[in-house]
C-alpha positions in Angstrom: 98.9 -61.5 -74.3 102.5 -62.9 -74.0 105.9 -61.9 -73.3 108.8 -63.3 -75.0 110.3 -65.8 -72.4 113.7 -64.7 -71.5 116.7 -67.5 -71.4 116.1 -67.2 -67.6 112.4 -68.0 -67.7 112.9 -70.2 -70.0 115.4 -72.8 -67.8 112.5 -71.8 -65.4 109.9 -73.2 -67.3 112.0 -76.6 -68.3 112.2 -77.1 -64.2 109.0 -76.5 -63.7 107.8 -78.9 -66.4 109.9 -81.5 -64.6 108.2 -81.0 -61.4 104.5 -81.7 -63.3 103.8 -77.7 -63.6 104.8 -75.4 -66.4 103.2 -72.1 -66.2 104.9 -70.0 -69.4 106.0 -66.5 -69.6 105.9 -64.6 -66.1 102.3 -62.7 -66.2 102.7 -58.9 -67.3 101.1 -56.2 -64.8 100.0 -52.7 -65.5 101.9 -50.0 -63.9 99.2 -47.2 -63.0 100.3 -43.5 -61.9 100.3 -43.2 -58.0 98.1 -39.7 -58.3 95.3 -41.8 -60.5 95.5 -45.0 -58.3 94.5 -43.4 -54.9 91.6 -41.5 -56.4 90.4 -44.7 -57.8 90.7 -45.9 -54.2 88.6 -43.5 -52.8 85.9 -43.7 -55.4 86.0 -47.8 -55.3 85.3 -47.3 -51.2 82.6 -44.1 -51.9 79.2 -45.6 -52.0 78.6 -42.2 -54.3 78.4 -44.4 -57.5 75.4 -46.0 -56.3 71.9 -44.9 -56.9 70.7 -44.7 -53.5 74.1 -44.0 -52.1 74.1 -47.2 -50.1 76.4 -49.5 -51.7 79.8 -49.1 -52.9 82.4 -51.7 -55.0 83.8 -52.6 -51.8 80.5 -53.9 -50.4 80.3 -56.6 -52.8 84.4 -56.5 -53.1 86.0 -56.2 -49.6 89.5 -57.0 -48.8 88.3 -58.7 -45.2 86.8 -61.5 -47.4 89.8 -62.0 -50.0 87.9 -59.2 -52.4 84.3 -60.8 -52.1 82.0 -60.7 -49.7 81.6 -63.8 -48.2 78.3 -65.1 -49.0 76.9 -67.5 -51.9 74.9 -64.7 -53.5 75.3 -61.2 -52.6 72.4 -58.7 -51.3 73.4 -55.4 -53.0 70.7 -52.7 -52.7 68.4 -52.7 -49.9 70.7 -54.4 -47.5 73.0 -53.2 -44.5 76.2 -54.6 -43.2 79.1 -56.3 -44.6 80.0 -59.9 -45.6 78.1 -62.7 -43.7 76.9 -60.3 -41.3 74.8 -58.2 -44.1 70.9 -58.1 -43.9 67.9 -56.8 -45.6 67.3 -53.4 -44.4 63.4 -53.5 -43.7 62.6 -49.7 -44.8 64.1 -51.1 -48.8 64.3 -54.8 -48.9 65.7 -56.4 -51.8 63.8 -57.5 -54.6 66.2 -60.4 -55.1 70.0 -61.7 -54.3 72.2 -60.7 -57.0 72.1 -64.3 -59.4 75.6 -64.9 -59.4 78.5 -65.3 -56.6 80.7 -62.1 -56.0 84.4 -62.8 -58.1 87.0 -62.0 -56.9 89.6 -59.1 -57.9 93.1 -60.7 -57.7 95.7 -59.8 -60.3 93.3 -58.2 -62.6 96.0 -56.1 -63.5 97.7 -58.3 -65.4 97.6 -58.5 -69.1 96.2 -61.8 -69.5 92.9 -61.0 -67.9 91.0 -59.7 -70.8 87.4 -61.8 -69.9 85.5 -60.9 -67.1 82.4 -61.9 -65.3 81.4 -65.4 -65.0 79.6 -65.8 -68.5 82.4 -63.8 -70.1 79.9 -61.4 -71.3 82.4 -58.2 -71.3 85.7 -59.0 -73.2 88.3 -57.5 -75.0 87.6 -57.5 -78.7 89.7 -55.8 -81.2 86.7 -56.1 -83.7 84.1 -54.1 -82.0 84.2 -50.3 -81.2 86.5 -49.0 -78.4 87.8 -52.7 -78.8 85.8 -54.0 -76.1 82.5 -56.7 -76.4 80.1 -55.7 -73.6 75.9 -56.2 -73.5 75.7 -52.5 -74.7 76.8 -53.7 -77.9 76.6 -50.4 -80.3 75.5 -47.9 -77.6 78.8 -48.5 -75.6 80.4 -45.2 -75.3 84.2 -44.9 -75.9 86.6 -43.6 -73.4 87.6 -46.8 -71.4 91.2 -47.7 -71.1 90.8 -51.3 -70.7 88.2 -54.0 -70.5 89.0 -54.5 -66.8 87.7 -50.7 -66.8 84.5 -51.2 -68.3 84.0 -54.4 -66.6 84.5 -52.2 -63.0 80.7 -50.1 -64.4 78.2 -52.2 -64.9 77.3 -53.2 -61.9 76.2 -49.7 -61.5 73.2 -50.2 -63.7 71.9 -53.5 -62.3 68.9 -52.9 -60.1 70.0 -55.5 -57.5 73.7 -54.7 -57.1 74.0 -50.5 -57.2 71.4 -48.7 -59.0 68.2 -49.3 -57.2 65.1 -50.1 -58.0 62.6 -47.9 -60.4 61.5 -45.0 -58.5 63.7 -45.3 -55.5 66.4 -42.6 -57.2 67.1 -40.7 -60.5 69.5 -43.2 -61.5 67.3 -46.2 -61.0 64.8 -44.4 -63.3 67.1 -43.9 -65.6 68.1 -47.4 -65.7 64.3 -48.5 -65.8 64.0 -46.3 -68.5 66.6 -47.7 -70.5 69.3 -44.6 -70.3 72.3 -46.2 -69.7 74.9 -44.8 -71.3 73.1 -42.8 -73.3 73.7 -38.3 -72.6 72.0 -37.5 -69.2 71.5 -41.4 -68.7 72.5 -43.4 -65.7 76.4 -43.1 -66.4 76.1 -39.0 -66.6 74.1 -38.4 -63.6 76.5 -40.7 -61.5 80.0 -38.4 -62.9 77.9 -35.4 -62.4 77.4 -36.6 -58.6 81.4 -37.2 -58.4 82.0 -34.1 -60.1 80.0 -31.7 -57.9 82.3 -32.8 -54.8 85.5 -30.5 -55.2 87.9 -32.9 -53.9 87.1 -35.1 -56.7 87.0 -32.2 -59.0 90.2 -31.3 -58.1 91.7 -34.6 -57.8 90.9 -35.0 -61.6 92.2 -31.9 -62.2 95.2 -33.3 -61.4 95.5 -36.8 -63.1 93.6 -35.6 -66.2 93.7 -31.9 -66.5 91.1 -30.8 -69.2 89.0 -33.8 -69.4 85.4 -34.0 -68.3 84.9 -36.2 -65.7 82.7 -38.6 -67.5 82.2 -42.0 -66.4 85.0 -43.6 -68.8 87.0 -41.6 -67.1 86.0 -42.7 -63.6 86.1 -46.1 -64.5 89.7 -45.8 -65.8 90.9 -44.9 -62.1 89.2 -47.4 -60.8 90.7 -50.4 -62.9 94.0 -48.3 -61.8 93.2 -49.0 -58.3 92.6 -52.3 -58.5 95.6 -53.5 -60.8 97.8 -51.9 -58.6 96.1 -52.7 -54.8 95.4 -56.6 -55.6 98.7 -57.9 -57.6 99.6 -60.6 -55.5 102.2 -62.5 -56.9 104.3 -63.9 -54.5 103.1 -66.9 -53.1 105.0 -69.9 -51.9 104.2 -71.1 -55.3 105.3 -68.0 -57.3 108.7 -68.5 -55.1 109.2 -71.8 -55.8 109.1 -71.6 -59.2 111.4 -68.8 -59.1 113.6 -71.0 -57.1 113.7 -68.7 -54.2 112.3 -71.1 -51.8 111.3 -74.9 -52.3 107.8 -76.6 -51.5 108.2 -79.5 -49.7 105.9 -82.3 -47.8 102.1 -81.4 -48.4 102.0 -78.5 -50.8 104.4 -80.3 -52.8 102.6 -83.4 -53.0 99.4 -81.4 -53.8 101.0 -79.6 -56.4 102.2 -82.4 -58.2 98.6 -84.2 -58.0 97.0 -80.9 -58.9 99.6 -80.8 -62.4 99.4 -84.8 -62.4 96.9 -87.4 -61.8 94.2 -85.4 -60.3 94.2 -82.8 -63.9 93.2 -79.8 -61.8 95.8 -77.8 -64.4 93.9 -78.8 -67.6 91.7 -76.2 -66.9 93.2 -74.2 -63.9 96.5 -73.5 -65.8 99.5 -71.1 -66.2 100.5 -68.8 -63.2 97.2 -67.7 -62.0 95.4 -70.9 -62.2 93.2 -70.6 -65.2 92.9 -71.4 -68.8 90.7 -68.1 -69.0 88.3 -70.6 -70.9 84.8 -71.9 -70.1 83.9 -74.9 -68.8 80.8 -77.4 -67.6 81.6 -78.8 -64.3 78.0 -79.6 -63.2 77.7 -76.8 -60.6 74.5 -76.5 -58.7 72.5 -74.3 -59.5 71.1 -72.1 -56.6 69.6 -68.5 -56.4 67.3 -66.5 -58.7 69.5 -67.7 -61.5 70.5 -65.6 -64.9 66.7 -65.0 -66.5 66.1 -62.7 -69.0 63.6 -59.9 -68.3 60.2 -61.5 -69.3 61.5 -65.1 -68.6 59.6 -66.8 -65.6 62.5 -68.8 -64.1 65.8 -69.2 -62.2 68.4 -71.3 -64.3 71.2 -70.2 -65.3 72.8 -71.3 -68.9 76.2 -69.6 -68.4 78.1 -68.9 -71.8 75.1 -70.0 -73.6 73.4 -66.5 -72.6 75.9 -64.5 -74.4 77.1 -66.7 -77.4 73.6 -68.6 -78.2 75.5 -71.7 -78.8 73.6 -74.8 -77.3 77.6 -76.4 -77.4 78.0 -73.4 -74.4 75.0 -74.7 -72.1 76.2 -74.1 -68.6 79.9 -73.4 -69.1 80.9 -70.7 -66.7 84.5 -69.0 -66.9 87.6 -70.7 -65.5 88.7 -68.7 -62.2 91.9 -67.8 -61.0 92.6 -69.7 -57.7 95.3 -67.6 -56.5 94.0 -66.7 -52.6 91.2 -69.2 -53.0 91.6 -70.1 -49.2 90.2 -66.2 -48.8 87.8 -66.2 -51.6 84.8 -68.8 -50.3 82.0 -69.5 -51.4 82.9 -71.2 -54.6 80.7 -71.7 -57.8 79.3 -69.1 -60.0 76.3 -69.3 -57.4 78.4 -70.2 -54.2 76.9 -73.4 -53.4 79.8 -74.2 -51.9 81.0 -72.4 -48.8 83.7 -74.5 -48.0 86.8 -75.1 -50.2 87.4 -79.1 -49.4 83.6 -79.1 -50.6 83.7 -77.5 -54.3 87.3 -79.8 -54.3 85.2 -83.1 -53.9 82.5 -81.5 -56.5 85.5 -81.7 -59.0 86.0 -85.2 -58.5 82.4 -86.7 -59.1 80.5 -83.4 -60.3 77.2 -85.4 -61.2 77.1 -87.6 -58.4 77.9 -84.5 -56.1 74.8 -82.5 -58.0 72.4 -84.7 -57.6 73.5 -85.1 -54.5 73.9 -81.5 -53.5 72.4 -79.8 -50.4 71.8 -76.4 -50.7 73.0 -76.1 -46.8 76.3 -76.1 -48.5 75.7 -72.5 -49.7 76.1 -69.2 -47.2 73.0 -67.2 -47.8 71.6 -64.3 -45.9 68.2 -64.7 -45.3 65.7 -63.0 -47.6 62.0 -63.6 -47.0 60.6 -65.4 -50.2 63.6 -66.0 -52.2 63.1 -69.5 -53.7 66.4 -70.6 -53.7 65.8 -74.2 -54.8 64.0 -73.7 -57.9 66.4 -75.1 -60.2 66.7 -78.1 -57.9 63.7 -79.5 -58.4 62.8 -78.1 -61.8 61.8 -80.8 -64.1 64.7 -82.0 -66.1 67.0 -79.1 -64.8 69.6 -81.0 -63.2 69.9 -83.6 -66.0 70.2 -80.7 -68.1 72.9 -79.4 -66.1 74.3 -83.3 -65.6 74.1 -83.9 -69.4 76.9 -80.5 -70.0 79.6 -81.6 -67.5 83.0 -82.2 -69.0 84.7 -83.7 -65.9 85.5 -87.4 -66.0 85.5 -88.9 -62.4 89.1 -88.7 -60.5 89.3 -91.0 -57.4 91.8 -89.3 -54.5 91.8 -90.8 -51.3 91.2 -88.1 -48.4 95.2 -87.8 -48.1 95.6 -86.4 -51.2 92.9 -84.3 -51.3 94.1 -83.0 -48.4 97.4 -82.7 -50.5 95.8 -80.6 -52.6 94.3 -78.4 -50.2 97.4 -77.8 -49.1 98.9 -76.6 -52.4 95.8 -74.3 -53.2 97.1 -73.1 -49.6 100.6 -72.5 -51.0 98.7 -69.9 -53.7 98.2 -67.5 -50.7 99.6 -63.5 -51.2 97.7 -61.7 -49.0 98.4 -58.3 -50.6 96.9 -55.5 -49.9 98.7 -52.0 -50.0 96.2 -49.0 -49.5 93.9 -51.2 -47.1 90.3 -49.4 -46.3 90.2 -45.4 -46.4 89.2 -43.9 -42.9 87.0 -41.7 -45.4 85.9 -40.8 -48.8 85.2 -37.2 -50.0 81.4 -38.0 -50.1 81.6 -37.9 -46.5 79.0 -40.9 -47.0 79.8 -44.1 -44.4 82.7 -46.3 -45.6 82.5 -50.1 -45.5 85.0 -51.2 -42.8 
């Protein structure tokens, strides 16, 4: 979605050209109600919407690692702690880590951000019900405000991330059973858990008196939350193309490479870095992959999974790099946990995976995870080799570091709620 560019913007945008980098229209942001984005607050920190009441959004999304969690692949259920420091919990231990990296949250508010997770399997989509394509397909319910909404429920329902496994809580079975959205399914028994706390109950009251509290409806002041607590939009970058303040020495340099003869911007364009598009970059592979449920092994095809296009074979959705010095590990399966790492992938992404080293990656430990499989699977890395669309860019370390320092120039730190001191669950916060 665009905005008209005003005169201003536009004698903006001819400057910026000039200088190698032209984003277009300023981004538009949601503006949520105050009342609706601090009970969206609460719930995101309330591990209440999980099945076992272990594992909240934050766990996965925390503000102390840019609004992921610090590790290559996450451990949802069944494990303790936070970011690098969280471990399998003995008395539950995870069946698996969850297959792809956790993304990060920034500016999700704004309008252009209509594709979400890394396959870009939940998207806005004027031609389907509710106007929103997720893997519910016809048994999505209606109710959700935005796709950024919906987006914030599924991981509810996935057995490694929030609900469980079958038998270890009612919502688990429900999702082993296949009762997802469906009436007294997974989605109903976690609203009926939020609204049988009266603070909640009451707080609804308030933003949306007469309405069930359903899970649309929780959803909804969730994506409020989030839109409003991670909009960070004023960067050195954002400020020097406003011509507030200038970039000079390094992050100038960077950012005219990064525009310019290194062709970062090709894909990781306009003001938040990203095309929105998909791409094959030759990103290792590591983790139990993206399998479906009867299928005995751990690659992961990307796009291909949700379009059934052989042309989308490993393509995986463009990210925003705005805070991507907070952000690490990189790759839809973090196999890179240092930024100056997944930088060099870019420029020689086939010599870099065969080469790869999965002691790039930051992985808790979890007793029999094969984490290599697609490493050594016959024929997987060609396959994964044979899909890259990078051509090989030769920088010398200088201006890599250049561009290092310009990715550093994309830093907002925002953050405007922080972490609640507690949650009307009264169940343990993630700090």
């Amino acid at each position: 979605m665009r905005a008209t560019i005003a005169p201003a913007l536009l004698a903006l945008g001819l400057a910026a050209a000039a200088a190698g980098a032209d984003p277009g229209p300023r981004p538009v942001f949601a503006q949520p109600d105050p009342a609706r984005v601090e009970l969206g607050w609460l719930l995101f920190y309330d591990p209440i919407l999980s099945g076992s009441r272990t594992v909240s959004c934050a766990t996965c999304h925390h503000p102390r690692f840019g609004t992921s969690d610090g590790v290559s692949l996450s451990l949802g259920d069944g494990g303790t702690g936070l970011g690098p420091e969280r471990a399998v919990d003995p008395a539950n231990p995870p069946l698996q880590r969850i297959p792809r990296n956790a993304t990060a949250l920034w500016n999700l508010g704004a309008e252009e951000f209509t594709t979400f997770f890394h396959d870009g399997r939940l998207e806005e989509d004027p031609a389907r019900p509710g106007g929103i394509r997720t893997p519910l397909g016809a048994e999505m319910v209606a109710g959700f405000q935005s796709a950024l909404a919906a987006q914030a429920m599924f991981p509810v329902l996935s057995p490694d991330e929030m609900a469980g496994h079958y038998g270890e809580n009612d919502v688990a079975q429900a999702v082993g059973q296949g009762l997802l959205a469906h009436e007294g399914g997974a989605w109903d028994r976690l609203a009926a858990r939020v609204a049988a706390i009266p603070a909640y109950r009451d707080a609804f009251a308030g933003v949306a008196p007469g309405q069930e509290i359903d899970f649309p409806l929780i959803a909804n002041v969730i994506a409020d939350f989030i839109a409003f607590e991670w909009r960070a939009d004023d960067s050195a970058f954002d400020r020097h193309m406003r011509g507030e303040a200038e970039l000079s020495g390094a992050p100038l340099r960077g950012m005219e490479l990064f525009y310019g003869a290194a062709g970062c911007g090709t894909c990781h364009s306009g003001w938040f870095q990203t095309d929105h598009g998909f791409h094959a970059i030759a990103m290792p592979q590591i983790g139990p992959g993206k399998a479906g449920r009867f299928e005995a092994h751990h690659r992961d095809e990307g796009r291909m999974r949700v379009t059934g296009d052989p042309a989308d074979a490993y393509r995986f959705r463009t990210p925003s790099l705005r805070n991507v010095t907070l952000t690490a590990p990189y790759g839809h399966s973090g196999a890179y946990a240092e930024l100056e790492d997944v930088v060099r992938h870019h420029l020689d992404p086939v010599g870099a995976l065969r080469r790869y080293d999965p002691a790039h990656a930051r992985l808790p430990e979890l007793a029999g995870a094969d984490d290599r499989w697609a490493m050594r699977a016959p024929g997987e890395i060609d396959r994964i080799a044979a899909a890259n669309e990078l051509a090989p860019v030769t920088l010398s370390h200088a201006e890599v570091a250049d561009i290092l320092a310009f990715l550093a120039a994309l830093e907002d730190r925002a953050e405007r709620l922080g972490v609640p001191e507690a949650v009307p669950s009264g169940l343990p916060v993630d700090r």
